[in-house]
Structure formats: C-alpha cells, structure tokens
N, C-alpha and C positions, 0 to 999 in steps of 0.2 A: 932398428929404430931405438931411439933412447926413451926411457920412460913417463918423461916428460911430452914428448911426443905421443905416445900411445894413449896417454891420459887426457890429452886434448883431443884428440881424435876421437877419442870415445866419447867424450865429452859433447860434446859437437852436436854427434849421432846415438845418443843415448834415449831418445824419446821415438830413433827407428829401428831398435834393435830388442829381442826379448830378452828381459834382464837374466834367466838361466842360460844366456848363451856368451854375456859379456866374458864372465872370467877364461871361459875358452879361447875368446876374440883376443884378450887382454897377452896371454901368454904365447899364441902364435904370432902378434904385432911383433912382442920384443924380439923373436927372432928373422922379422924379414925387413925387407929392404924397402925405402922409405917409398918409392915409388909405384912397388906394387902394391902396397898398404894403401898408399892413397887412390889409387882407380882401383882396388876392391870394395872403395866406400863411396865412389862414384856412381849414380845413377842408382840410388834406392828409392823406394817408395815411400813416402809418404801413405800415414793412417790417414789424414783429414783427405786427404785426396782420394783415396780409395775407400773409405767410408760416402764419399759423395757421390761415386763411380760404383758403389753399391746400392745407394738410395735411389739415383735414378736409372743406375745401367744394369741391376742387380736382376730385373726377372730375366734379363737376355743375357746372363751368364759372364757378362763385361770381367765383372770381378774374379771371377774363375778364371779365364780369358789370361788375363793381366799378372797372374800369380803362376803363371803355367801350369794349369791343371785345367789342359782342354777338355780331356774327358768330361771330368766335373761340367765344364763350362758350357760341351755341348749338349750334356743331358740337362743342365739346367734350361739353356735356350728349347729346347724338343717340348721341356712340360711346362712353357711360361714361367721359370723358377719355381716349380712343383707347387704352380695353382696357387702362389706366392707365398706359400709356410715357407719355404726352400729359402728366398729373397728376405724375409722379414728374420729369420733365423740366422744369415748371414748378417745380417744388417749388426746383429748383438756381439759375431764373431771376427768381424773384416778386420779388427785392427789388432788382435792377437797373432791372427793369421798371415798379415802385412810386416810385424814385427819378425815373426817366425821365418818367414822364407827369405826378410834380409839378411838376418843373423846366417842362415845356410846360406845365401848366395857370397855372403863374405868368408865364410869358412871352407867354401868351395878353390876361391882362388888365393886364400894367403896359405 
C-alpha cells in the first residue's frame, strides 16, 4: 500500500483502534497488499456501540461475549456481572478494551 493509503486508512479508523498499537498497524499496512488491509479493517467494533451493549447487556456478560472472552463472559452471566461491581466496572473499561482487541484483531491478519 502507498503511504498515502495507509494514512487514510488509519485515518478513517483512528477513534477504533488504541493509539499504542497504531505505529505497529502503520508499518505492517506499508508492507501488504491493498486488499488484505482493507478486510482486516472490515468488521471492527465500535466503543459507542459496545459501551451501550455494556450498559444494558453488561450484567449477562454480552460485552465479554462480543470481545471473545467467553470465559469472562460466562462467569460474568453465572454471578449477574458479580452482583453488578463486575458490570458497572466494565462500564469505565469497554471502550479501551473495544479499541484493544481491534488493534489485535487487525494485527492478526495483516
């Protein structure tokens, strides 16, 4: 991809990625091909979405669920999102942790 390319790309998807993981995304774009770079940023998550899917779907694990960390997801649904500290704690963390597994999910397949 050209650099110009990469820099829109990021551009784009800069408010779904966590900014320690850009300069690594940055460096692996320039060397792949333009196609797999674009469906490795296909199908991310959204914060505002998943902060909403943790306000209301957060004591039954939804958000864990969705982030693939069923584990998580299932202990959270067994203790009502741990008698809701569990749930309201997330609630402070979904969108660091939304940014965090796009940045891996894109660094998985470029």
């Amino acid at each position: 991809m050209t650099k110009e390319q990469v820099e829109q790309l990021i551009q784009i998807n800069a408010d779904k990625i966590a900014p320690e993981f850009i300069e690594t995304i940055r460096e692996r774009l320039l060397n792949a091909d333009e196609s797999v770079a674009t469906a490795a940023f296909a199908g991310l998550k959204g914060t505002t979405m998943m902060f909403l899917i943790a306000f209301f779907l957060g004591g039954y694990g939804v958000d864990r669920f969705m982030l693939g960390q069923t584990g998580l997801g299932a202990a959270k649904l067994l203790t009502c999102g741990g008698c809701g500290i569990w749930a309201l704690i997330d609630l402070f963390t979904i969108c660091g942790r939304t940014r965090t597994y796009n940045a891996n999910k894109i660094l998985e397949q470029i």
